[in-house]
Structures are given as C-alpha cells and as structure tokens.
C-alpha positions as a Markdown table, in Angstrom:
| # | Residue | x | y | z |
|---|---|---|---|---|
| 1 | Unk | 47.3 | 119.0 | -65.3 |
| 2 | Unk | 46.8 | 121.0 | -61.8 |
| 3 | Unk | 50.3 | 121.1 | -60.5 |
| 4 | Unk | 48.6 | 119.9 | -56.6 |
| 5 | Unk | 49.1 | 116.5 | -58.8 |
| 6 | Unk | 52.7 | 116.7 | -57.8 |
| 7 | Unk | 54.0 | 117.7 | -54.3 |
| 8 | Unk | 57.8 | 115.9 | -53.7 |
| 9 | Unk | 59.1 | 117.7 | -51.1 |
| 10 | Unk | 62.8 | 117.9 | -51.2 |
| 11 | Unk | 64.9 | 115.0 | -49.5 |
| 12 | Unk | 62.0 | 112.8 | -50.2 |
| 13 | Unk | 61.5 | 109.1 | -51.6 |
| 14 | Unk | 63.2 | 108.4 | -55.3 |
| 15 | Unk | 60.8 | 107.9 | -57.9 |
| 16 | Unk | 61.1 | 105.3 | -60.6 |
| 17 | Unk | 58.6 | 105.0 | -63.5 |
| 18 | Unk | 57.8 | 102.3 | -65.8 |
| 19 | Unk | 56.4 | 103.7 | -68.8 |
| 20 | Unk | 55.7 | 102.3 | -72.2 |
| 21 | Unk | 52.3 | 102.7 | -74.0 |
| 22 | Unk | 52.8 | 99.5 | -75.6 |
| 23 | Unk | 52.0 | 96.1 | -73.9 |
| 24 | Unk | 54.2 | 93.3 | -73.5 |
| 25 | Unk | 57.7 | 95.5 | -73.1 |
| 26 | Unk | 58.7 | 94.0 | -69.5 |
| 27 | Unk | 57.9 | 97.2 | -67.0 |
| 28 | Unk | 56.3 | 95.0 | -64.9 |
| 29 | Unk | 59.0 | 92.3 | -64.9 |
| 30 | Unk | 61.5 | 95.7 | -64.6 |
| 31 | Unk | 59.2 | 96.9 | -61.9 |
| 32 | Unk | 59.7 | 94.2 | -59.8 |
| 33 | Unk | 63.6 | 93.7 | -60.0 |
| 34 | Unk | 64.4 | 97.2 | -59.9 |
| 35 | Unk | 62.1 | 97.2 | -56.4 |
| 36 | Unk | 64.1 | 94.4 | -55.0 |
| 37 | Unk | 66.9 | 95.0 | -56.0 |
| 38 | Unk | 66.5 | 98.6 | -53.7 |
| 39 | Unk | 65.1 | 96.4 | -51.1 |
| 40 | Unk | 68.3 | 94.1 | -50.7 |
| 41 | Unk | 70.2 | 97.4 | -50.8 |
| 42 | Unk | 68.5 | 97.5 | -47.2 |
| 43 | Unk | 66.6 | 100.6 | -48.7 |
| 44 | Unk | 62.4 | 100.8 | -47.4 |
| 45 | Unk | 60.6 | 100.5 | -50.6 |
| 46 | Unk | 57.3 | 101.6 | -51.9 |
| 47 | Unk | 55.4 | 99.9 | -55.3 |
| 48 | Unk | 52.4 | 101.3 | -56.9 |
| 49 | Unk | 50.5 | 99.4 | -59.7 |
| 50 | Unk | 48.8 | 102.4 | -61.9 |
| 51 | Unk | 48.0 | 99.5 | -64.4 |
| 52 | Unk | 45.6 | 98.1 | -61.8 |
| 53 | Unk | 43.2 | 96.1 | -64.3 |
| 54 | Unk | 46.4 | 94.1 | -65.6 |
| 55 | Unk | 47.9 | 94.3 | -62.1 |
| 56 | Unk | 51.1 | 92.4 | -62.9 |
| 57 | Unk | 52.9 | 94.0 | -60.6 |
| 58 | Unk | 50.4 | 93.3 | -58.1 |
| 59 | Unk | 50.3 | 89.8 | -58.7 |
| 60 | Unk | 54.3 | 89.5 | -58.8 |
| 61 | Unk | 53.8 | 91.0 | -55.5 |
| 62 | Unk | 51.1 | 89.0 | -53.9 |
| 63 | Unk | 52.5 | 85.9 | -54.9 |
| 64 | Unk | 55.7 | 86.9 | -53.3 |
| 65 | Unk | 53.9 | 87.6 | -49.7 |
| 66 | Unk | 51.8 | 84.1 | -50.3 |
| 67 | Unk | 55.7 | 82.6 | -51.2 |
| 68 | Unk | 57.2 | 84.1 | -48.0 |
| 69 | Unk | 54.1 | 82.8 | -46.2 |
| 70 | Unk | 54.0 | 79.3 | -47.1 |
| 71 | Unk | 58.2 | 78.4 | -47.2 |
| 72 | Unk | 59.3 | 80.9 | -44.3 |
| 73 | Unk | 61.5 | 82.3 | -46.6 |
| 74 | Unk | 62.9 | 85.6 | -45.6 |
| 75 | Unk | 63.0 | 87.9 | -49.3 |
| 76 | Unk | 62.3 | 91.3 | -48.8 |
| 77 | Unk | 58.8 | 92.7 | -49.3 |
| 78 | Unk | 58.0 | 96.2 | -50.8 |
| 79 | Unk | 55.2 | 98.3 | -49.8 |
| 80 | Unk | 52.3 | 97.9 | -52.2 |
| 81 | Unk | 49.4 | 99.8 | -53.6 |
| 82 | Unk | 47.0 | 99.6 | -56.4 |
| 83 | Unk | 45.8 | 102.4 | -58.2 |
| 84 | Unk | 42.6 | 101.6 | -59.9 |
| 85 | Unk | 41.0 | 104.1 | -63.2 |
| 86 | Unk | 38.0 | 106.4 | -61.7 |
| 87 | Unk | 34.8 | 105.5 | -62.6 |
| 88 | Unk | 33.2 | 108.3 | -62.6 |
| 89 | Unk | 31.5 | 109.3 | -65.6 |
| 90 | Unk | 32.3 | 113.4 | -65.1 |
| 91 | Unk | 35.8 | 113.7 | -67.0 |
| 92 | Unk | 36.8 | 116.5 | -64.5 |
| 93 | Unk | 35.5 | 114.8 | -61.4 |
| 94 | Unk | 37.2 | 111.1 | -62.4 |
| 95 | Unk | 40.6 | 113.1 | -63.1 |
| 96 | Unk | 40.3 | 114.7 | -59.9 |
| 97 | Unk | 39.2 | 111.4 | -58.1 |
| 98 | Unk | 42.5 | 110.0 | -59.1 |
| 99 | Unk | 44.4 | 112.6 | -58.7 |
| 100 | Unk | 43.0 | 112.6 | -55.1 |
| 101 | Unk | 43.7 | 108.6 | -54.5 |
| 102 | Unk | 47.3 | 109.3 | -56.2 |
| 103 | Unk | 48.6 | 111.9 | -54.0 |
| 104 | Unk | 47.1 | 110.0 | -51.1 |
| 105 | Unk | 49.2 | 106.9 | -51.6 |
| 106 | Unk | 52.2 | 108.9 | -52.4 |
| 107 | Unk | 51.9 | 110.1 | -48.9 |
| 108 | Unk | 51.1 | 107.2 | -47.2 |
| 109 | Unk | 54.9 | 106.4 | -49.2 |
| 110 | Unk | 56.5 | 109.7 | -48.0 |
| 111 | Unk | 58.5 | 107.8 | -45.6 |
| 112 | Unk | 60.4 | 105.7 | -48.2 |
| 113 | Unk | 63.5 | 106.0 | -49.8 |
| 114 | Unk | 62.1 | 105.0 | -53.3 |
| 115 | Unk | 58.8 | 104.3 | -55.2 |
| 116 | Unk | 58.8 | 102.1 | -58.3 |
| 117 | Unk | 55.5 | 102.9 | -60.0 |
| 118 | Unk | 54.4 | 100.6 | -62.9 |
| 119 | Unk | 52.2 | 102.9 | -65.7 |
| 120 | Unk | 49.8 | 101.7 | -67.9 |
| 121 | Unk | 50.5 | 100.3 | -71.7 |
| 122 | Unk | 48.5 | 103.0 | -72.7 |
| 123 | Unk | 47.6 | 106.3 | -72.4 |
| 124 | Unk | 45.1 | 108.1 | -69.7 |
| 125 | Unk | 45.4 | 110.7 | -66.8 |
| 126 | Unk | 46.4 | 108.2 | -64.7 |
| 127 | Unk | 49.4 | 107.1 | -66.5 |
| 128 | Unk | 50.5 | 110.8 | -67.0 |
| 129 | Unk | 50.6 | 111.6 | -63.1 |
| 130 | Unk | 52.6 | 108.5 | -63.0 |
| 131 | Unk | 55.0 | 110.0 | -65.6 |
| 132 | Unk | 55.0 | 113.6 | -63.4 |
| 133 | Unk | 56.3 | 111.7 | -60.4 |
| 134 | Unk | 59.5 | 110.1 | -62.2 |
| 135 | Unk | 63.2 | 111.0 | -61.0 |
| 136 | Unk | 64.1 | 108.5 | -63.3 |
| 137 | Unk | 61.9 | 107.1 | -66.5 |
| 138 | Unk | 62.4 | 103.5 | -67.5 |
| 139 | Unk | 61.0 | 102.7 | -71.0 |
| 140 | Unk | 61.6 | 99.1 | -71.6 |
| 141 | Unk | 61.6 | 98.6 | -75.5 |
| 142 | Unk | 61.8 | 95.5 | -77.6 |
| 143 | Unk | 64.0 | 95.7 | -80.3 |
| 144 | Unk | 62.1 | 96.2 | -83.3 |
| 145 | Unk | 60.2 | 98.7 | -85.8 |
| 146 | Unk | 57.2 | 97.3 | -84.1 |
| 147 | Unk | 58.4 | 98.7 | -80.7 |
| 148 | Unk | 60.6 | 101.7 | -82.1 |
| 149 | Unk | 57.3 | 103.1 | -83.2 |
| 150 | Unk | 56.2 | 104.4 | -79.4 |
| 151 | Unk | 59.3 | 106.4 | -79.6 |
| 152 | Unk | 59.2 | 107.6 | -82.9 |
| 153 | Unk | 57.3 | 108.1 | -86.2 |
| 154 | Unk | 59.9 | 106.9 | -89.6 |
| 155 | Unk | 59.7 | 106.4 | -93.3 |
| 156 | Unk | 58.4 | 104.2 | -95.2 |
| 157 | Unk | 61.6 | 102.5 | -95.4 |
| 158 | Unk | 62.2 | 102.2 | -91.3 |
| 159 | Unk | 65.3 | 104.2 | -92.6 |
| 160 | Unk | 64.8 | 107.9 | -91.1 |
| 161 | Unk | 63.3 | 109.3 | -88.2 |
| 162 | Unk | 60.4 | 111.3 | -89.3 |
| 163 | Unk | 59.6 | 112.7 | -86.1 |
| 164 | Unk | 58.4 | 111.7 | -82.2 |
| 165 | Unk | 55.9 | 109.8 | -81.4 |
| 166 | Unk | 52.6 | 110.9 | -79.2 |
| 167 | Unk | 54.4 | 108.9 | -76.2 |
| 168 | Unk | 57.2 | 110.9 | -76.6 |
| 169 | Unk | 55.3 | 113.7 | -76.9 |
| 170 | Unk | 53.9 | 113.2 | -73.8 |
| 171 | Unk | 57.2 | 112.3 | -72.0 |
| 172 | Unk | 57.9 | 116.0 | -73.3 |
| 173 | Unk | 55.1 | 117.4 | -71.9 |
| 174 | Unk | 55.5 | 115.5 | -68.3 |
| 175 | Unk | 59.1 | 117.1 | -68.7 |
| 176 | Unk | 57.8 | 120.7 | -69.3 |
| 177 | Unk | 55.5 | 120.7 | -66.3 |
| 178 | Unk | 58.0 | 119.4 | -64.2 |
| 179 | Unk | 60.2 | 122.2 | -65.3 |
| 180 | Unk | 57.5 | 124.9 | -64.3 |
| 181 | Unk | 57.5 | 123.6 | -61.2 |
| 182 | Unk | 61.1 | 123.6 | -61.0 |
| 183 | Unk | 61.4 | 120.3 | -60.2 |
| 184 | Unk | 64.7 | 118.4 | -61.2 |
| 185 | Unk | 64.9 | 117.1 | -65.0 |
| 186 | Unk | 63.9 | 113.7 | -65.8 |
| 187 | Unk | 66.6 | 111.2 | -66.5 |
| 188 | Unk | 65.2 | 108.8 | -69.1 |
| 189 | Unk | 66.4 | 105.8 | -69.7 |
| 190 | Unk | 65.6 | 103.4 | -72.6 |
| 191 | Unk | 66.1 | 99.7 | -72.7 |
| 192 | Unk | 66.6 | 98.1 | -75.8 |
| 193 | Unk | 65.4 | 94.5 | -74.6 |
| 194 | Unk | 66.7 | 92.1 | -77.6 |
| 195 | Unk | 64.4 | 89.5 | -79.7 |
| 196 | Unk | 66.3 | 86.5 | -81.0 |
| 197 | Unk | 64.2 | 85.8 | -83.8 |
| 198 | Unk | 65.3 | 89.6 | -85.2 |
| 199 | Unk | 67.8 | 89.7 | -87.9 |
| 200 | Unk | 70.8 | 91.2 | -87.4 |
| 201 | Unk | 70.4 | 94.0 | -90.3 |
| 202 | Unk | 67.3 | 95.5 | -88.7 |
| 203 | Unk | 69.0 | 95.0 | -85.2 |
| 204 | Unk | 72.1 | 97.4 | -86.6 |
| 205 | Unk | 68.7 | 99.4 | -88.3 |
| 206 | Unk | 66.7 | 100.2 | -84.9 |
| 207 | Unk | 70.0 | 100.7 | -83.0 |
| 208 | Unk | 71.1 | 103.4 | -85.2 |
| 209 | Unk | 68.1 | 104.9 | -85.3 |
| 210 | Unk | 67.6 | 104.5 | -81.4 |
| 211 | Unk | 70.8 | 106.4 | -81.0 |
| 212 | Unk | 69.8 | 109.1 | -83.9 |
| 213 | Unk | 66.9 | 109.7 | -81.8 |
| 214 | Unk | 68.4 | 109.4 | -77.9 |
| 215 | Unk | 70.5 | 112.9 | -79.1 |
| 216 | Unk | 67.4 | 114.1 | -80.9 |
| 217 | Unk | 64.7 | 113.8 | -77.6 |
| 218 | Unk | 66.9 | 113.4 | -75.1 |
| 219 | Unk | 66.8 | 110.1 | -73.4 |
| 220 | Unk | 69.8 | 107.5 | -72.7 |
| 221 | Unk | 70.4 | 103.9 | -74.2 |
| 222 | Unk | 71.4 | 101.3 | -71.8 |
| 223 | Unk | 70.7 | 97.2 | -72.4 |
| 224 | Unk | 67.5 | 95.3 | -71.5 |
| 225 | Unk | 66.7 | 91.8 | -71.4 |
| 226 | Unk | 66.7 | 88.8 | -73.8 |
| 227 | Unk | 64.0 | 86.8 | -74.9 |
| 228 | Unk | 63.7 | 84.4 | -71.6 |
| 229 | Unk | 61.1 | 82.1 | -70.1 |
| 230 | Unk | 63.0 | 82.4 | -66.9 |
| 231 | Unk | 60.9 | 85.2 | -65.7 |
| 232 | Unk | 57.2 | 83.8 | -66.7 |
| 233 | Unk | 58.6 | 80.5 | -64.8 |
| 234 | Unk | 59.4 | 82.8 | -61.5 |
| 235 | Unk | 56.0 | 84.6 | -61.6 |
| 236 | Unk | 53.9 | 82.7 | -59.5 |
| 237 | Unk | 56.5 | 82.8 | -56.8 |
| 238 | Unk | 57.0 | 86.4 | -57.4 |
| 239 | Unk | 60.8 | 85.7 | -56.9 |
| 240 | Unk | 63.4 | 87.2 | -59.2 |
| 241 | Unk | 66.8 | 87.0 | -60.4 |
| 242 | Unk | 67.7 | 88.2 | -57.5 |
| 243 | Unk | 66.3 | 85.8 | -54.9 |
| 244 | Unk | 68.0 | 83.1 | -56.5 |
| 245 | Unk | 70.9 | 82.9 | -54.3 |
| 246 | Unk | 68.4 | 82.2 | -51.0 |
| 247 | Unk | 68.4 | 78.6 | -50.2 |
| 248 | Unk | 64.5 | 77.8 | -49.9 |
| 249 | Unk | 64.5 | 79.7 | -53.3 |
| 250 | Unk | 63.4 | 76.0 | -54.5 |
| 251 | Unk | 65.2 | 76.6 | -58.7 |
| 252 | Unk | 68.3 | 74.9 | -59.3 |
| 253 | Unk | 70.6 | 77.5 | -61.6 |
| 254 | Unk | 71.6 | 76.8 | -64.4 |
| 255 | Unk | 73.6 | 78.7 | -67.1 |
| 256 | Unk | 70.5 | 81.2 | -68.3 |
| 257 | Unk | 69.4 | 81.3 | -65.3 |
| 258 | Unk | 73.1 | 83.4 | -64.5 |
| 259 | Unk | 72.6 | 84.5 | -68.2 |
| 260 | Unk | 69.7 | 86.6 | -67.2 |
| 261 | Unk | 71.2 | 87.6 | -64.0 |
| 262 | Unk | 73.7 | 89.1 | -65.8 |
| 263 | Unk | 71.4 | 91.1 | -67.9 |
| 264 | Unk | 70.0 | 92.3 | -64.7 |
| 265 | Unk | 72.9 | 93.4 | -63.3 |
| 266 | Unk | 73.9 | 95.2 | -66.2 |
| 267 | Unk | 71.0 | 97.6 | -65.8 |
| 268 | Unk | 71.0 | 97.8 | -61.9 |
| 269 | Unk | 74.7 | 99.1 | -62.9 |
| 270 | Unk | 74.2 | 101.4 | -65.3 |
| 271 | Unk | 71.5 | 103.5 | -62.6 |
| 272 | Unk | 74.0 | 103.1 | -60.5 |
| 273 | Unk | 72.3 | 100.4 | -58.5 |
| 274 | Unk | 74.2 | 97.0 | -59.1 |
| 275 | Unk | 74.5 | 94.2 | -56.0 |
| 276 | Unk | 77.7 | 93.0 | -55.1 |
| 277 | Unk | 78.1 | 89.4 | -54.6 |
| 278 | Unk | 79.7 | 86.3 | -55.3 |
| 279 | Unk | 78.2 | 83.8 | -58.0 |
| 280 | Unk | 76.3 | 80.5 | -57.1 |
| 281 | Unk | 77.0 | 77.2 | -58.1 |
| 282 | Unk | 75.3 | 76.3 | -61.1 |
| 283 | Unk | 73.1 | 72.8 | -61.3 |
| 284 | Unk | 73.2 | 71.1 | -64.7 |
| 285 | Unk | 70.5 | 71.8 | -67.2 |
C-alpha cells in the first residue's frame, strides 16, 4: 500500500474504525452510536460508509436527516460520506482511484474532531485503507465459533487456538505499515456481542479462548451488545439509544429499551467515552 494512502497530520480528527470481515456483527449499528454519542459530547463529527453497496450506515444516517426533517426534532447530525468500490477494470488504476476519493474525503473531514468509518464485511483495498486510518479498531464479534473464526484459526475440537486468522493477519499488517510510518499504535478493541440461544459451556469455551488470543495478537476485550430487536425497530428513524431521552423521540421506554442503553454505555465507558445523565422514566411494556 503507497503510504500517500495515509496523511494524519498531528492534532488532527480521531479515527474510529469498524472492522469485521464477517457480516451481520453490528459495526454499523456500533458506527452509528459511537458517532453520536461524540456528537452529544458537543464534539463536530465526520462518518464515512466504505461499505457503500450495503450502505447501512448511510441509510441510519439518511433516515436520521429525513427524521429531523419531518418532527423538528433537534438530534445531532454527523457529517456523512459514502465511499463507493472503483470500477475500473485496471487493478492499479481502481486502487489508485480510491485511494484518490479516500484521501479526498478525509480532507474534506480534516476539520473534525473524530471520524467513525464503517469497513466492509469483507476484504478489498478499500477496506484496508479504512483499517490504516484507525486510532482506535472496533471489531464487533458475536459470541460464537462461528464468529471467533475471523479472529482465529482452532482445532478440530474449538479447544485450541491454532493460529490467526487472515483478518487478523491483515489487522497485523495495517499495524506494521502504520508503524513505518511512525504513526501511533492501534488500540484494538473487541466486542464480544452475546447470543442468547448460545449455551453457556461454549460461552465459557469462546471467552477463554478470546482472552488466550487478546495476549497472543494483541487486542483488548470489552462487552458488546445482546441479542435485541430494539435497534432494527430504531432504524428507519435512524435514532439510537441515545436519542431516547428527546421528547419528540416518539418510543415509550421500557425496561430493554434501558437494558440496551446500558450495554451502550458500558462500551462508550470503557473508550473512555460514556454520557452522563440521569435515567428516564420507564413506560410499561
């Protein structure tokens, strides 16, 4: 990779990264939360959507400027771009299209104070300058085999760790360039997001190996989310967890409504990004 793919300058935006070369994992759901929750923070905030054929993000997004639009409601908007694939039949010249269009929107973001990117759920050029941007690497993982297989090859058995996986390979490699170029290390966070229909021997199973593995490539555990239609009711609002204290909001809480709140906040705290406020009245339901 040409290292013009990557020019932070020093006291510029914070990067955040969504990466996962799995579908279904909740960056896009972590994307959005993490973004406001900067926002409400009073921080200017910059989105990009490198998964631009899915575009969930940019969906959560739009139908959070049509929500604003229609109600009046003030919630806090990011600013949004979507990255689409080159298609350009050259390798060379589609790699350095996007390379081009990438570094064009990070500058147009320059003037932020952080950049929540949402990568593809699989792997291409694209998604690896996404990786080479990250301060901070978020790798939401559901907690299974299944899942534990992006991180890591293990036995037959799901007992031992074998070795890494090619996404953590690549992680790896992101890391080394970054290093070359003497940029600050990547701080990696993993999310173990939990399944309900998962017994709890292979929960105690994938957590041990999860930590076996955190020491062994370096990233750091901290808790995801549960299993919750909460956030594919909220989608074509675009609200989150977090918006559900604005009257206007239009959802009545209830108790997994604060549930999943919760499990927000729990993340937002451990990067050291957690709002402080008092709870809401819950309705009944």
């Amino acid at each position: 990779m040409d290292q013009v793919a990557m020019t932070k300058k020093a006291g510029g935006p914070q990067i955040f990264v969504l990466g996962n070369e799995k579908g279904g994992s909740g960056k896009s759901t972590t994307a959005i939360h993490l973004a406001v929750a900067l926002l409400r923070q009073g921080l200017k905030v910059g989105t990009i959507d490198l998964d631009a054929r899915q575009g969930t993000l940019s969906r959560l997004v739009e139908n959070r400027e049509t929500f604003v639009k229609e109600t009046g409601l003030r919630l806090p908007l990011p600013r949004h771009a979507r990255v689409y694939r080159s298609q350009l039949p050259n390798r060379d010249d589609a790699e350095s299209e996007e390379r081009q269009i990438m570094e064009q929107v990070m500058q147009s973001m320059a003037d932020c104070d952080a950049i929540v990117i949402d990568t593809p759920g699989s792997d291409s050029y694209l998604s690896r300058l996404g990786h080479m941007h990250a301060d901070t690497l978020i790798t939401p993982l559901n907690d299974s085999f299944l899942d534990l297989d992006v991180l890591a090859k293990t036995d037959r058995e799901g007992k031992r760790i074998l070795g890494p996986s090619v996404y953590s390979q690549m992680v790896w490699e992101q890391r080394q360039m970054r290093a070359r170029m003497n940029l600050p290390p990547v701080d990696w966070v993993v999310m173990r997001n939990r399944l309900a229909h998962l017994d709890a021997r292979n929960k105690r199973t994938v957590g041990r190996l999860l930590g076996e593995l955190s020491r062994r490539i370096g990233f750091r555990l901290m808790p995801g989310f549960g299993e919750r239609v909460i956030f594919r009711e909220l989608f074509p609002k675009g609200l989150t967890l977090l918006d559900l204290r604005e009257e206007g909001a239009g959802v009545t809480l209830t108790m997994s409504h604060l549930a999943a709140r919760q499990e927000v906040r729990l993340l937002l705290d451990e990067l050291g990004l957690a709002e402080r406020e008092p709870e809401p009245q819950t309705g009944t339901g």
